[in-house]
FIZATI-35557 format. One record per atom (N, C-alpha, C): residue in one letter; atom name; x, y, z. Coordinates in steps of 0.1 Angstrom, whole numbers, plus 5000, padded with zeros to 4 digits. Example, Ala and Ser with C-alpha at 12.3 -4.5 7.8 and 13.67 -1.06 7.14 Angstrom:
<nodes>
NODE rest atom    x    y    z
NODE    A    N 5132 4943 5078
NODE    A   CA 5123 4955 5078
NODE    A    C 5132 4967 5078
NODE    S    N 5128 4978 5071
NODE    S   CA 5137 4989 5071
NODE    S    C 5129 5000 5079
</nodes>
This chain:
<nodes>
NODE rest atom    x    y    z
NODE    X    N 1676 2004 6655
NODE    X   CA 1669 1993 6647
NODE    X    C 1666 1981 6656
NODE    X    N 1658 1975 6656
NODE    X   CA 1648 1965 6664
NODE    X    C 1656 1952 6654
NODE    X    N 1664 1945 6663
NODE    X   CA 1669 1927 6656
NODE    X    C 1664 1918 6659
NODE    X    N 1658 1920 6674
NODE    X   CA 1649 1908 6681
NODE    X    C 1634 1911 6685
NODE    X    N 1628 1905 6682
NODE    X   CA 1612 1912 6689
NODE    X    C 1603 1894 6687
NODE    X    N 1601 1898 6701
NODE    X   CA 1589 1884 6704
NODE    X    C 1574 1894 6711
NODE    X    N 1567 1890 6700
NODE    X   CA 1551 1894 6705
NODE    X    C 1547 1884 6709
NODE    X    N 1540 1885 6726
NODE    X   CA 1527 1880 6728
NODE    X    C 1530 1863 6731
NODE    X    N 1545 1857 6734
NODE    X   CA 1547 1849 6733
NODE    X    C 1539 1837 6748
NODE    X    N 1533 1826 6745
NODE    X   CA 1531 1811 6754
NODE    X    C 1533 1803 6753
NODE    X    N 1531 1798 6760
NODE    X   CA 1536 1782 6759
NODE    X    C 1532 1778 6772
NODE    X    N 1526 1762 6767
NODE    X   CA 1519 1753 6777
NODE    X    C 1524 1740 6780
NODE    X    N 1529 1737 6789
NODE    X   CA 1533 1717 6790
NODE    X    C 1524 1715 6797
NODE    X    N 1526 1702 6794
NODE    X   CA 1512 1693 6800
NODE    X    C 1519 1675 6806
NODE    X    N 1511 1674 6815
NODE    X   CA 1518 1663 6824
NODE    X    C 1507 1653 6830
NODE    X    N 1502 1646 6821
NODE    X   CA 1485 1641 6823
NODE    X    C 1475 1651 6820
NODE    X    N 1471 1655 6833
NODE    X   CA 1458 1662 6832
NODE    X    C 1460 1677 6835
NODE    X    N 1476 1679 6841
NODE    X   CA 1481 1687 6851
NODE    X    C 1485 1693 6831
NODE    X    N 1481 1712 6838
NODE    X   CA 1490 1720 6825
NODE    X    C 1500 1732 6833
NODE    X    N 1509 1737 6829
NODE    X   CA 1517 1747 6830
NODE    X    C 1517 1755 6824
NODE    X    N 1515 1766 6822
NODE    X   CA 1516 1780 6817
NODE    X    C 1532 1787 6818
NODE    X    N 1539 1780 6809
NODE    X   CA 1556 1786 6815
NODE    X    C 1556 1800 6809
NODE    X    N 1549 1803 6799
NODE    X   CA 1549 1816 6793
NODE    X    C 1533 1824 6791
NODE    X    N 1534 1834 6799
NODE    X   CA 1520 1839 6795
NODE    X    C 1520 1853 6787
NODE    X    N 1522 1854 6776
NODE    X   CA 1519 1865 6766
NODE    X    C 1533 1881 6772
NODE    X    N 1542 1869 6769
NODE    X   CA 1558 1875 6770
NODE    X    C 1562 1884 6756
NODE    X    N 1558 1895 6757
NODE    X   CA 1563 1903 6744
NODE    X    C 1581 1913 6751
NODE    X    N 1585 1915 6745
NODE    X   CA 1602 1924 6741
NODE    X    C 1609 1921 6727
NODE    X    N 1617 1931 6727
NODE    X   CA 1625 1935 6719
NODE    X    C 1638 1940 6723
NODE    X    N 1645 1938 6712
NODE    X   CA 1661 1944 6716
NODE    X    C 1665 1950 6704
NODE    X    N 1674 1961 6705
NODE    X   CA 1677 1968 6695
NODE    X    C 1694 1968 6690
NODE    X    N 1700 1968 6679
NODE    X   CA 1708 1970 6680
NODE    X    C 1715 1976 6687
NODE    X    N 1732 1971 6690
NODE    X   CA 1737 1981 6705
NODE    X    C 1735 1980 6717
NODE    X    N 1725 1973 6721
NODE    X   CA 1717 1971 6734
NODE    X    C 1718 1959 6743
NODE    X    N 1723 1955 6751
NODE    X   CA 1728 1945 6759
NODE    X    C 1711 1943 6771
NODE    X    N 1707 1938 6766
NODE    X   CA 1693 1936 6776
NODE    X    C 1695 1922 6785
NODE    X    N 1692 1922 6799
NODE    X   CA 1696 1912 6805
NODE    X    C 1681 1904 6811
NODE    X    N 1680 1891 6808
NODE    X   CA 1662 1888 6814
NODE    X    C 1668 1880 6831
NODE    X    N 1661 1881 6843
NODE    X   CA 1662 1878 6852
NODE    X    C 1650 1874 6857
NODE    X    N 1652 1867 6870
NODE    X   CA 1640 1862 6871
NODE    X    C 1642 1846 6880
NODE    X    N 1631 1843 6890
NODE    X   CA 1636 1833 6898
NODE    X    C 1632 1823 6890
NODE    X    N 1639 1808 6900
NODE    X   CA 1636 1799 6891
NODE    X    C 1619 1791 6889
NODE    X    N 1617 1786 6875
NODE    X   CA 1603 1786 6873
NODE    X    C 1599 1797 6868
NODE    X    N 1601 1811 6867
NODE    X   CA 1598 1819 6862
NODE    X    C 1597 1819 6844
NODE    X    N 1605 1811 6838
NODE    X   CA 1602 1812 6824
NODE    X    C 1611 1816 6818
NODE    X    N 1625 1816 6821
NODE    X   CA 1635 1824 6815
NODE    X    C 1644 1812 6804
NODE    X    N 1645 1802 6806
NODE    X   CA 1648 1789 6798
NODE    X    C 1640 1786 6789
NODE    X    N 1626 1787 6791
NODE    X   CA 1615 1785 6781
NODE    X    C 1615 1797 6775
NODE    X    N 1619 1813 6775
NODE    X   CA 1617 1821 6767
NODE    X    C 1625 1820 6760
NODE    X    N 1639 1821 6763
NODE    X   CA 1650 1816 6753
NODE    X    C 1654 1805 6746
NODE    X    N 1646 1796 6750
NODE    X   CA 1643 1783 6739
NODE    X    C 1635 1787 6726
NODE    X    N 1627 1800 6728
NODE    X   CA 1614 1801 6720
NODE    X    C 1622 1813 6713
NODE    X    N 1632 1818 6715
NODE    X   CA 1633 1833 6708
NODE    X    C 1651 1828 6697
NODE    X    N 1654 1814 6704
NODE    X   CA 1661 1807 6696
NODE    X    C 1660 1797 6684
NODE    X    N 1644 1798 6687
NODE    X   CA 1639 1786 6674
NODE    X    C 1643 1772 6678
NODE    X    N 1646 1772 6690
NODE    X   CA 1647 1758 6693
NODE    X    C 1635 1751 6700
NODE    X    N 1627 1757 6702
NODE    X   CA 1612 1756 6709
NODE    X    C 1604 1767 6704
NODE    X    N 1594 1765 6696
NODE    X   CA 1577 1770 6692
NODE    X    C 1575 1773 6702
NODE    X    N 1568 1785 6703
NODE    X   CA 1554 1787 6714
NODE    X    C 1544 1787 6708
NODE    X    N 1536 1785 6717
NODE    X   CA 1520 1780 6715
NODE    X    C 1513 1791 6712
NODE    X    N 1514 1807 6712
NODE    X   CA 1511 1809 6708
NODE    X    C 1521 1827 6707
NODE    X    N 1516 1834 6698
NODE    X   CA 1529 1850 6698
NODE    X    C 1540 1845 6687
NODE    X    N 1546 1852 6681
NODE    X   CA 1555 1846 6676
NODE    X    C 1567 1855 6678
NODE    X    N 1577 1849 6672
NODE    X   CA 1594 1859 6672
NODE    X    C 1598 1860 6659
NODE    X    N 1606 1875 6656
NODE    X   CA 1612 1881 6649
NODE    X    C 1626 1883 6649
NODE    X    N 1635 1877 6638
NODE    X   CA 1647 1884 6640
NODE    X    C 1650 1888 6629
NODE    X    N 1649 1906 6628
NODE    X   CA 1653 1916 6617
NODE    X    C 1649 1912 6605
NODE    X    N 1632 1910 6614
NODE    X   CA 1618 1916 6601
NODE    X    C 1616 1903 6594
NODE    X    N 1625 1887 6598
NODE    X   CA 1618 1881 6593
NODE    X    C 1617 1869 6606
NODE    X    N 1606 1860 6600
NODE    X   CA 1596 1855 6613
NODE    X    C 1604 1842 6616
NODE    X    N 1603 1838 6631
NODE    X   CA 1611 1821 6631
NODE    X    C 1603 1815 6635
NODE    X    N 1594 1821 6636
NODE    X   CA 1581 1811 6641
NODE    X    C 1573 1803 6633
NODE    X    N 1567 1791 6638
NODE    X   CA 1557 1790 6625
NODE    X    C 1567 1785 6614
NODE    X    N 1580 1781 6613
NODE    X   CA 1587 1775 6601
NODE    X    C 1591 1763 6608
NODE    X    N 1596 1754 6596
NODE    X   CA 1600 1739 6597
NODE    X    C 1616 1740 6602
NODE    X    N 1619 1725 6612
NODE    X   CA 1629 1727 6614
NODE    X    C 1642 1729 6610
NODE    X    N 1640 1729 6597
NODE    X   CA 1650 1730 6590
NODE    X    C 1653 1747 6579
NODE    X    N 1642 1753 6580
NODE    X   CA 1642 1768 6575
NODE    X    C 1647 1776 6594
NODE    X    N 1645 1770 6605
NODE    X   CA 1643 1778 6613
NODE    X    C 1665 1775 6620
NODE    X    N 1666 1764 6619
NODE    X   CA 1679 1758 6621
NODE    X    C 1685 1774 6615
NODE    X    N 1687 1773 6600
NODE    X   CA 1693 1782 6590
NODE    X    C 1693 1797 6591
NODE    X    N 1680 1802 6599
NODE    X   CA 1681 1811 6602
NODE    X    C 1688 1814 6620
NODE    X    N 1688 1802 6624
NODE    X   CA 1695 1806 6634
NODE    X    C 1711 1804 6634
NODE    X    N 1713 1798 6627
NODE    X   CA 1728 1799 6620
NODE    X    C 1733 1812 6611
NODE    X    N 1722 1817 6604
NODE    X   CA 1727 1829 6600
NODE    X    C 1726 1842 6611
NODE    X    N 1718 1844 6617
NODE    X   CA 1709 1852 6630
NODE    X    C 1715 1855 6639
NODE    X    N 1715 1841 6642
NODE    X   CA 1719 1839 6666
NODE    X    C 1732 1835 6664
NODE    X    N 1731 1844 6675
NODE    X   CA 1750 1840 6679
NODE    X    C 1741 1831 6693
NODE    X    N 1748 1816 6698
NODE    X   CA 1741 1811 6708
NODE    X    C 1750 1806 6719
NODE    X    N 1746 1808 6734
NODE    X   CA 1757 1804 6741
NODE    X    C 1751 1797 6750
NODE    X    N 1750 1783 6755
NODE    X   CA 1738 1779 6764
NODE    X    C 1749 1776 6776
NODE    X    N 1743 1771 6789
NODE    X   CA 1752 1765 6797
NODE    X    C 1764 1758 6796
NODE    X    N 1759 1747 6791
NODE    X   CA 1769 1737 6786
NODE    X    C 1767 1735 6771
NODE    X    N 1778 1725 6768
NODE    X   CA 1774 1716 6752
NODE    X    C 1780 1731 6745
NODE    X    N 1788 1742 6746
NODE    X   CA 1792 1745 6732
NODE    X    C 1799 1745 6723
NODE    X    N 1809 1736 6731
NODE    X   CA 1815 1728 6721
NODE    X    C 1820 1715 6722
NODE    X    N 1826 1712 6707
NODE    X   CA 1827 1694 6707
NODE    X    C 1841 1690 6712
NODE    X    N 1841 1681 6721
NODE    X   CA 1851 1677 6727
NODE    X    C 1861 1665 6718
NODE    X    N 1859 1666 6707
NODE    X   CA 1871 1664 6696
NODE    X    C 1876 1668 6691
NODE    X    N 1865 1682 6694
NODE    X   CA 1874 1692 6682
NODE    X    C 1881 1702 6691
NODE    X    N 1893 1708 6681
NODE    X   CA 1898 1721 6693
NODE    X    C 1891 1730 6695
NODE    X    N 1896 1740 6700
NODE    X   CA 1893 1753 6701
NODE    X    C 1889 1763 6688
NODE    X    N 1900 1761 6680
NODE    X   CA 1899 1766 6666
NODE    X    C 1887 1760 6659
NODE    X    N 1892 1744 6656
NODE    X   CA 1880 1739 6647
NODE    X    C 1865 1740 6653
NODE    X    N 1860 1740 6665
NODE    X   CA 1851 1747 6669
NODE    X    C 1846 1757 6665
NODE    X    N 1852 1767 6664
NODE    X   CA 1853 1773 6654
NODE    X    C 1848 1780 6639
NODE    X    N 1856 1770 6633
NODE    X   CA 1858 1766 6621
NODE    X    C 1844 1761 6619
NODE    X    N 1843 1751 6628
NODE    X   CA 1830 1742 6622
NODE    X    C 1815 1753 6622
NODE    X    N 1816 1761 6633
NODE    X   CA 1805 1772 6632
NODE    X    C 1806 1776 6618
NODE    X    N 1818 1780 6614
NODE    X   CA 1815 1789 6600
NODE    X    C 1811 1785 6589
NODE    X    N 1816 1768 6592
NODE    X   CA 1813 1758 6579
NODE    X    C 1800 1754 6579
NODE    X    N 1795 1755 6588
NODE    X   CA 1775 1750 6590
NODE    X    C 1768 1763 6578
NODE    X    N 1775 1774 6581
NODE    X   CA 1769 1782 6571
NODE    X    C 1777 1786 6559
NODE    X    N 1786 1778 6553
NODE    X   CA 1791 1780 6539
NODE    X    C 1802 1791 6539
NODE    X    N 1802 1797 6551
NODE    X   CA 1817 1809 6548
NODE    X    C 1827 1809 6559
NODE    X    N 1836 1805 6555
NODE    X   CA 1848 1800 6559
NODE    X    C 1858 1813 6562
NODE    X    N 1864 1820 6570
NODE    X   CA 1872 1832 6568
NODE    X    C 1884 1830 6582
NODE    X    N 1894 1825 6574
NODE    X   CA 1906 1822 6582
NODE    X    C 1910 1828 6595
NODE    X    N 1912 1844 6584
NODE    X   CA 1913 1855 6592
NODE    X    C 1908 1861 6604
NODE    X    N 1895 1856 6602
NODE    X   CA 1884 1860 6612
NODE    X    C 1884 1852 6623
NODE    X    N 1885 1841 6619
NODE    X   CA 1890 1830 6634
NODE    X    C 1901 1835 6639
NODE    X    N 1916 1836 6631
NODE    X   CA 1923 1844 6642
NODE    X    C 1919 1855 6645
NODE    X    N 1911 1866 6646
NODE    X   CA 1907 1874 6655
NODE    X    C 1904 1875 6663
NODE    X    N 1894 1865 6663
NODE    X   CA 1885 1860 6677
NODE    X    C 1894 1854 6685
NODE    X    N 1901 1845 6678
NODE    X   CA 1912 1839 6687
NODE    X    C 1918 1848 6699
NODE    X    N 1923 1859 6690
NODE    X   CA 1930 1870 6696
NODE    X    C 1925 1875 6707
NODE    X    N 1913 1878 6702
NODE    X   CA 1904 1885 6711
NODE    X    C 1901 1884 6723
NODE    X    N 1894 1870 6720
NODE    X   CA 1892 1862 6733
NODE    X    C 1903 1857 6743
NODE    X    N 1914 1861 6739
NODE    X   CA 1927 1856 6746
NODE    X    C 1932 1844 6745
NODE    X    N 1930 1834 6735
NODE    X   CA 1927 1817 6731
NODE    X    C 1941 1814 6718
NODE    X    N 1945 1829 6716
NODE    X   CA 1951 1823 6701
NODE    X    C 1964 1812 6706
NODE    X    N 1973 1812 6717
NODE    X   CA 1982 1805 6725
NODE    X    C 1973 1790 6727
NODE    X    N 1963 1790 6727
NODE    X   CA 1954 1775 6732
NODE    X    C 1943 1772 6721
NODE    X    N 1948 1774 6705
NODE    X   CA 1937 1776 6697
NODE    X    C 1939 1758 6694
NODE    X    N 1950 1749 6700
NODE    X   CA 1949 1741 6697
NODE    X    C 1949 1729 6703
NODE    X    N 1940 1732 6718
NODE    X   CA 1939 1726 6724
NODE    X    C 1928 1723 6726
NODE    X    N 1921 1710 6732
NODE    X   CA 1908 1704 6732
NODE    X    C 1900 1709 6740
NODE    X    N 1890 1708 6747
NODE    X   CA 1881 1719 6759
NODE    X    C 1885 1707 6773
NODE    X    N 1888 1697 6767
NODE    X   CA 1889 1689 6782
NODE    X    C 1902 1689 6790
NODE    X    N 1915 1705 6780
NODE    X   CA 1924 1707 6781
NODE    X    C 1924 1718 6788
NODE    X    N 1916 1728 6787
NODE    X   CA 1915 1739 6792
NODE    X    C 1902 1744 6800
NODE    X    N 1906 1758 6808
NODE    X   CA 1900 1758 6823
NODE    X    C 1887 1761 6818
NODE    X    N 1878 1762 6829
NODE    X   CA 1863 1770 6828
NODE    X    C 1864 1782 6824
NODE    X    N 1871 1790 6828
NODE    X   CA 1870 1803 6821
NODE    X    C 1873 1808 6807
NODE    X    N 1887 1800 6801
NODE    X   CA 1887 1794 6787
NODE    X    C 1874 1787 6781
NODE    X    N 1871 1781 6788
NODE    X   CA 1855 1772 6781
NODE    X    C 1848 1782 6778
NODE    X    N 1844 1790 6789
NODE    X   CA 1835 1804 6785
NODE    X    C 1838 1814 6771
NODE    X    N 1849 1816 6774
NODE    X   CA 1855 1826 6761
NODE    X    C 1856 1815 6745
NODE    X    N 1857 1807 6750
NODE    X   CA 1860 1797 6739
NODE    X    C 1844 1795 6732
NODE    X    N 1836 1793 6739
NODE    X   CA 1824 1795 6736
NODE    X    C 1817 1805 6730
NODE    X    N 1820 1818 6736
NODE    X   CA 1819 1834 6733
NODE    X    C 1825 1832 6719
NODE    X    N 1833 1831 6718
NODE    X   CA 1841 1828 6702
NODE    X    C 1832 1824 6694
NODE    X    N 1830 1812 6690
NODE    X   CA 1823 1802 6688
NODE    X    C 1809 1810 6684
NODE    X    N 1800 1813 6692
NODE    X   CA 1791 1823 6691
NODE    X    C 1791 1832 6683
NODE    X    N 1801 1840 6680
NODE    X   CA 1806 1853 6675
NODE    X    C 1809 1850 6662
NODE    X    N 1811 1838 6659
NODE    X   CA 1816 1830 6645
NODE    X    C 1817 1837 6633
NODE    X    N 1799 1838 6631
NODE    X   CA 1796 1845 6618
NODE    X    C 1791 1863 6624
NODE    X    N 1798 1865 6630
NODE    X   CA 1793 1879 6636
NODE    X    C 1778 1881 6634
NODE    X    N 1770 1875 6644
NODE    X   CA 1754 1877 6639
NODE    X    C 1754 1889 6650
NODE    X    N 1736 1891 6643
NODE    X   CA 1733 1909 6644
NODE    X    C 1729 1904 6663
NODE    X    N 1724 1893 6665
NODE    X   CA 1721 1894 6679
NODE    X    C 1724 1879 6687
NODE    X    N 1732 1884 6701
NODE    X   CA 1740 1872 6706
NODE    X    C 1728 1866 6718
NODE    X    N 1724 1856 6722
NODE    X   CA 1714 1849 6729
NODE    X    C 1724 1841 6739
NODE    X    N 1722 1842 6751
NODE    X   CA 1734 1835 6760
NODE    X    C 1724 1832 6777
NODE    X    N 1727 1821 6779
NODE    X   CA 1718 1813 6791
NODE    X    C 1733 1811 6798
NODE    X    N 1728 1817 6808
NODE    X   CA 1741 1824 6824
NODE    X    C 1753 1814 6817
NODE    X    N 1760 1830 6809
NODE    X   CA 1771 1824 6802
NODE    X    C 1784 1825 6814
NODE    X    N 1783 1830 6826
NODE    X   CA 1792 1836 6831
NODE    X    C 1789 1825 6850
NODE    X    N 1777 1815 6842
NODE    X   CA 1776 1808 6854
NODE    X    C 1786 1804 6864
NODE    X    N 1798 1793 6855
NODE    X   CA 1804 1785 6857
NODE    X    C 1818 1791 6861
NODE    X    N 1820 1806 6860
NODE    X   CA 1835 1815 6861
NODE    X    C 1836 1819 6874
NODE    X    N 1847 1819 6878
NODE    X   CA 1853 1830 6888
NODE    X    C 1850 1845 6884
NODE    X    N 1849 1853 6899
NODE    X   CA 1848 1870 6893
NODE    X    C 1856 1877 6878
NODE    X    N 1870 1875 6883
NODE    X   CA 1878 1875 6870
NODE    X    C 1876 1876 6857
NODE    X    N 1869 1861 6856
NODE    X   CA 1867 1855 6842
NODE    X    C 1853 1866 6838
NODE    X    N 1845 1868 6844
NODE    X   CA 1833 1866 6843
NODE    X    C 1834 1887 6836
NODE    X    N 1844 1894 6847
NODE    X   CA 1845 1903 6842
NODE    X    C 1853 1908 6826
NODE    X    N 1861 1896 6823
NODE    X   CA 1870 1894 6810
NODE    X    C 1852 1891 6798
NODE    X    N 1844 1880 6798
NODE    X   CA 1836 1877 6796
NODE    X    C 1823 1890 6790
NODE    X    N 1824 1898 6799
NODE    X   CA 1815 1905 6798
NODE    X    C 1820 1917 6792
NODE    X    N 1834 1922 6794
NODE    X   CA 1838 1933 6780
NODE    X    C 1837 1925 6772
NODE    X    N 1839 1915 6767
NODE    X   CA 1841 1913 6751
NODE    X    C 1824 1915 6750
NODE    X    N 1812 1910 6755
NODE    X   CA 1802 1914 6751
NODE    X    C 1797 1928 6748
NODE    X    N 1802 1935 6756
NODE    X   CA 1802 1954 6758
NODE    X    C 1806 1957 6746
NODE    X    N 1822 1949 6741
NODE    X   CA 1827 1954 6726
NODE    X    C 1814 1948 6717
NODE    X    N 1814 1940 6719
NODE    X   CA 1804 1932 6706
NODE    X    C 1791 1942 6707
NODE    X    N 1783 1943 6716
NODE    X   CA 1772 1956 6719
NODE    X    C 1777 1967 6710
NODE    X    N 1790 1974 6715
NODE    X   CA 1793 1986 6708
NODE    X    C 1800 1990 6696
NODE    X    N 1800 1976 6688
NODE    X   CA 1805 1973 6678
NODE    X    C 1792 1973 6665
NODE    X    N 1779 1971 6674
NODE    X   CA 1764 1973 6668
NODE    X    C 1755 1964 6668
NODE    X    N 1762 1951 6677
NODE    X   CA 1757 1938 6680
NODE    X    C 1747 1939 6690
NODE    X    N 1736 1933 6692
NODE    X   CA 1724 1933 6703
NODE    X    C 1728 1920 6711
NODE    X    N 1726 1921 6722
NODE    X   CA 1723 1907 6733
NODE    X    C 1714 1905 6743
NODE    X    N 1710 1901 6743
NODE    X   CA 1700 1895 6753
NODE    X    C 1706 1881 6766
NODE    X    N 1706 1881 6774
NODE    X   CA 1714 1877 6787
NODE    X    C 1705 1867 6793
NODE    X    N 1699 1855 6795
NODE    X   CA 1696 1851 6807
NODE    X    C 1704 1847 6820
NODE    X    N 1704 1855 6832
NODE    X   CA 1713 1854 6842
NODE    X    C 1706 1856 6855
NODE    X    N 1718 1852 6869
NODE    X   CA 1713 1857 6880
NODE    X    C 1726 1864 6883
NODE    X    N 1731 1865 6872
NODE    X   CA 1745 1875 6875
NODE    X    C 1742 1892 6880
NODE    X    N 1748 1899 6890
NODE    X   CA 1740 1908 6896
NODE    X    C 1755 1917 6887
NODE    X    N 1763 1912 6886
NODE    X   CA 1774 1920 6878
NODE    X    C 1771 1924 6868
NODE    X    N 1765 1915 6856
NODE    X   CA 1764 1913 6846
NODE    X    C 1750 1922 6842
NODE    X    N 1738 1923 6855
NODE    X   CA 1727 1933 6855
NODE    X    C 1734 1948 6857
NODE    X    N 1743 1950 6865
NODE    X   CA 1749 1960 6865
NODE    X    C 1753 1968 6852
NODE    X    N 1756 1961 6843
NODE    X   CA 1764 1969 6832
NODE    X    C 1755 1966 6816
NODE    X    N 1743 1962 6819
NODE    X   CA 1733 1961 6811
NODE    X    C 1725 1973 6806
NODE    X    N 1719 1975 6795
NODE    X   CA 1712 1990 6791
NODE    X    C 1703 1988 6797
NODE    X    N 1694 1977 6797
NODE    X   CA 1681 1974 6801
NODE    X    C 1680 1959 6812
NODE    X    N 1669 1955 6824
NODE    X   CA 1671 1947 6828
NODE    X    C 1651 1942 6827
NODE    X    N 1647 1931 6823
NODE    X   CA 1637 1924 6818
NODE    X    C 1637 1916 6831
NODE    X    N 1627 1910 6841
NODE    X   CA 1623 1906 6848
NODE    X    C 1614 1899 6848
NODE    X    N 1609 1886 6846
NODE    X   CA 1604 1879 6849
NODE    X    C 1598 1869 6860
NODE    X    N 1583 1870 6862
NODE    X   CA 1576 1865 6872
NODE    X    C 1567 1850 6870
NODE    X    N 1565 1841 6873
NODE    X   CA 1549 1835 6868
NODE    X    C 1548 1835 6854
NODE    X    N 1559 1837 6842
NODE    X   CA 1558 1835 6832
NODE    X    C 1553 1853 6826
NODE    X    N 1548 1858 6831
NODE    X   CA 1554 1875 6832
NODE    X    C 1562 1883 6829
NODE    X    N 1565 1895 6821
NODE    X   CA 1571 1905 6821
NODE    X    C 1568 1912 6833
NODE    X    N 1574 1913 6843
NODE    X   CA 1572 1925 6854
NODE    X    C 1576 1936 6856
NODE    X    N 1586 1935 6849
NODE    X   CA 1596 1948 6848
NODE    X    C 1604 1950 6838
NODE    X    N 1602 1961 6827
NODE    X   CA 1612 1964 6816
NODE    X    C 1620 1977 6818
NODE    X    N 1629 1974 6825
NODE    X   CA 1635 1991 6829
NODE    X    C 1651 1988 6822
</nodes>
């Protein structure tokens, strides 16, 4: 079953007179199960695709699907909602708030969308190896905790597909290997992901690896 699919996606910035073409008619999909990783040098379009397949940035023109219904083309506030129910999201930085713990982090994911399940936080706790530090602040614990802690966080409302910008940037090998089973569980648990990285590990253990050039698909293998 197909969770993610962007047809025919563009997008233009403009700087006076000067335009950019970050995206030129970028179509994929990801299927349930499927761990798809997009790569690609910098300038290539890999921040601007996943801005666009998160509902956090329109493109100009193509739109995106997540499981048959459209995020494109809606107001910021029908598209917010579906990405709280949808995307699990993991960006660089910023995923979580540095008042809140680890837990309420959390917590607060589940409460943006009205369902609250106690239990289910301690799982992920568990999971992620955090339940010992579920009550500690992020400015308390390491980068590789921040990662998983994040991964959590993401995983909140268990959405059908996880969206992550080089979640495994900021880790040691270690971490980055811890990091990346729990994704593999989540994949084979029925979850889809989509990866932007220059992680060569993380292309390794991918079903599919997406390539981007010049705003290009170059390679879907």
């Amino acid at each position: 079953m197909t969770v993610l699919q962007a047809h025919e996606l563009y997008k233009f910035y403009h700087a006076g007179e000067a335009e950019t073409l970050a995206l030129r008619g970028v179509s994929l999909d990801v299927a349930a199960g499927e761990m798809v990783v997009v790569m690609g040098p910098s300038g290539s379009g890999k921040s601007t695709l996943l801005a666009c397949l998160t509902g956090l940035d329109e493109p100009d023109g193509g739109y995106v699907q997540v499981l048959d219904r459209r995020l494109t083309r809606r107001s910021e506030t029908e598209r917010s909602a579906l990405r709280a129910r949808y995307i699990g999201l993991m960006t660089q930085t910023g995923n979580l708030f540095d008042h809140l713990t680890v837990e309420e982090n959390i917590l607060l994911a589940m409460q943006l969308t009205g369902k609250v399940d106690r239990r289910h936080i301690t799982d992920l706790l568990m999971t992620v190896g955090l339940f010992p530090r579920r009550n500690a602040h992020p400015a308390e614990i390491s980068g590789g905790e921040t990662a998983r802690a994040a991964l959590a966080v993401a995983l909140a409302m268990a959405p059908p597909i996880l969206l992550a910008d080089e979640p495994t940037g900021e880790v040691d090998a270690g971490t980055e290997q811890q990091v990346l089973a729990l994704m593999r569980d989540y994949c084979r648990s029925g979850g889809a992901a989509l990866i932007v990285t220059h992680s060569n590990m993380l292309a390794q253990c991918a079903d599919r690896i997406i390539r981007l050039a010049d705003g290009r698909v170059v390679n879907d293998e």
